[in-house]
C-alpha positions as CSV (number, residue, x, y, z in Angstrom):
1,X,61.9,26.5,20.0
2,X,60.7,29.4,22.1
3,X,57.6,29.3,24.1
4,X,55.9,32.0,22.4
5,X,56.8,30.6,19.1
6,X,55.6,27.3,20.4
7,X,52.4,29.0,21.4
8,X,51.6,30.3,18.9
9,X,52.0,27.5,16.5
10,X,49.7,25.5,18.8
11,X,47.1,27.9,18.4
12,X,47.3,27.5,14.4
13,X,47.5,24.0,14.6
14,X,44.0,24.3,16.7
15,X,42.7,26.8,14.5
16,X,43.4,24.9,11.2
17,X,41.6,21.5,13.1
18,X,39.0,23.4,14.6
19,X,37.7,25.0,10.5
20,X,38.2,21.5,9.3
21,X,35.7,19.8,12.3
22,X,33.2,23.5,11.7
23,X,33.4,22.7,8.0
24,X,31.7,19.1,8.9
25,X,29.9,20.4,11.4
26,X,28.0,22.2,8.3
27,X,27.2,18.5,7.1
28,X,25.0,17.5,10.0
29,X,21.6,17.2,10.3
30,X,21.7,17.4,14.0
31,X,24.6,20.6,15.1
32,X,23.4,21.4,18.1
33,X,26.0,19.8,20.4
34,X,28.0,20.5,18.5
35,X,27.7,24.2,17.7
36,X,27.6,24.3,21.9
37,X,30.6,22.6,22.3
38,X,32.8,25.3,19.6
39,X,30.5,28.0,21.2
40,X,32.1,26.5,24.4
41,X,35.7,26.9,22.9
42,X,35.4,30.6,21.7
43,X,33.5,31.6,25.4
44,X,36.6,29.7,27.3
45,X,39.1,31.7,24.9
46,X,37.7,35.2,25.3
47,X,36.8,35.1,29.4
48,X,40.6,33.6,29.8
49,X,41.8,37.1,27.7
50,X,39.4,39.1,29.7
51,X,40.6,37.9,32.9
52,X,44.0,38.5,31.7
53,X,43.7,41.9,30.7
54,X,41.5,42.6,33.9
55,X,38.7,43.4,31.8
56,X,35.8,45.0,33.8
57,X,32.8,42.6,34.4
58,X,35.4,39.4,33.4
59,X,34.2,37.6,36.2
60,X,30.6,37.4,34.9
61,X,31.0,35.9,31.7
62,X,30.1,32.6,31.0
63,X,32.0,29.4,29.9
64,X,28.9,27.9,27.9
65,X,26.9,30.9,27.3
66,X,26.1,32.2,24.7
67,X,25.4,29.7,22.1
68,X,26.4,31.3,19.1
69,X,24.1,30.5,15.5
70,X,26.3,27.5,13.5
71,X,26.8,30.9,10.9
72,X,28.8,32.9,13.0
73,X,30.8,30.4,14.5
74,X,34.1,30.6,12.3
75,X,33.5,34.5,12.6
76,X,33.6,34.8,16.2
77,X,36.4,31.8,16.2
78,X,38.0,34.1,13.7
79,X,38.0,37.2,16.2
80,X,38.7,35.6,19.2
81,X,42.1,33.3,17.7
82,X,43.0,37.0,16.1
83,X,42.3,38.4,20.0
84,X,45.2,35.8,21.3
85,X,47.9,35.6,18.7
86,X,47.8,39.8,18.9
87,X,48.0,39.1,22.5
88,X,50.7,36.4,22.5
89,X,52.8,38.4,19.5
90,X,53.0,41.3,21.6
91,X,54.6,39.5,24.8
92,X,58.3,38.8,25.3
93,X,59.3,35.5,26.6
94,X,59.4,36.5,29.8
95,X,56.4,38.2,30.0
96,X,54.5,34.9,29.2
97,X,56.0,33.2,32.5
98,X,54.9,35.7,34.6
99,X,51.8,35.0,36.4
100,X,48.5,36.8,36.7
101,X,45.8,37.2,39.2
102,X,41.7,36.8,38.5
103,X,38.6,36.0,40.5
104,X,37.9,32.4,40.1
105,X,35.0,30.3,39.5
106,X,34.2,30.3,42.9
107,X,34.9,34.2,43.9
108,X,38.0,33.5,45.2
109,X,41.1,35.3,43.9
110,X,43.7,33.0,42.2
111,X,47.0,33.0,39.9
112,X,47.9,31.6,37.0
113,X,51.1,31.6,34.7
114,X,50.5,33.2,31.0
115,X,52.2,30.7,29.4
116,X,50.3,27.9,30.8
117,X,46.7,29.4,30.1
118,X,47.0,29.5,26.9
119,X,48.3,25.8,26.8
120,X,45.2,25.2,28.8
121,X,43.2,27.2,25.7
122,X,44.8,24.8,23.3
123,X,44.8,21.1,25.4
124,X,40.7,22.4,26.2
125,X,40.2,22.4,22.2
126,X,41.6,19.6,21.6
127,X,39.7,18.0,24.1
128,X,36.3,19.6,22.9
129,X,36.9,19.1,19.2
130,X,37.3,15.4,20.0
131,X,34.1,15.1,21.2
132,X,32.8,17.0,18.3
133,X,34.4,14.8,16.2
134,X,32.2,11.7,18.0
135,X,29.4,13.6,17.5
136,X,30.1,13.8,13.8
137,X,31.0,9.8,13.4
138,X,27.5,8.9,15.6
139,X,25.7,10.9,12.8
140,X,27.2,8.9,10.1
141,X,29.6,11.3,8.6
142,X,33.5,10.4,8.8
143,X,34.9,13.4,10.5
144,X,38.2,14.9,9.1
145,X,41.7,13.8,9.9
146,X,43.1,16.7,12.5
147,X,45.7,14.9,13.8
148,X,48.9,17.3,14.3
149,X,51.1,15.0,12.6
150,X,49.0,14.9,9.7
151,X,50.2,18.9,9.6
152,X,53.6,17.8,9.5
153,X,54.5,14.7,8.1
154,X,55.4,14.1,4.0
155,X,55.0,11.7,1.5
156,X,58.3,10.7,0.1
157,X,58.6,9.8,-3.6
């Protein structure tokens, strides 16, 4: 499998584990960790583009802010997953090994590789949607299954 293929994929596996922990999310009586945690995940995903693209002012947005309402989180998930896989579909291969230059969290300029941004994009939500999914099992509520396998595998007759 290619890389961008790979990529991409990876993003849909996140995006189809992602709804399923928003739609529970929807369950709690207590979201608010929650909704700053996937709030977290859709900042992270757009300043990454921005400082990719060079967008003016990149430097200034925020990782955690803003806290989006819990009823336009899967809108603005929605956008921002649309945002990348446009992005991703129109690079070659080679393109997404090249490497790119931002400011970094500390002012200073750095580079990073395309390729292994967005595999940074996709390793950060798992790692956030875990901790949502705690959140949801400390409420009470059995979160859902999101495992990748569970994508994949079959039930034979």
């Amino acid at each position: 499998m290619q890389m961008k293929s790979y990529l991409i994929e990876t993003f849909l596996y996140n995006d189809h584990a992602n709804k399923l922990a928003l739609a529970k999310m929807g369950e709690l009586p207590e979201r608010d960790e929650c909704v700053r945690f996937f709030s977290h995940l859709i900042n992270s995903m757009n300043k990454w583009l921005a400082r990719i693209e060079q967008t003016p002012g990149y430097a200034e947005l925020d990782w955690w802010l803003p806290v989006y309402p819990m009823e336009s989180l899967e809108e603005k998930w929605d956008e921002c997953l649309k945002r990348w896989l446009d992005y991703l579909e129109s690079m070659s291969e080679a393109e997404l090994f090249q490497e790119v230059e931002f400011i970094g969290f500390d002012g200073h300029d750095f580079a990073a590789v395309i390729k292994d941004i967005a595999l940074q994009l996709n390793y950060h939500s798992i790692h956030h949607r875990a901790q949502i999914q705690y959140l949801i099992r400390q409420q009470g509520i059995a979160p859902q299954f999101v495992d990748y396998i569970g994508t994949k595998y079959r039930r034979l007759p």
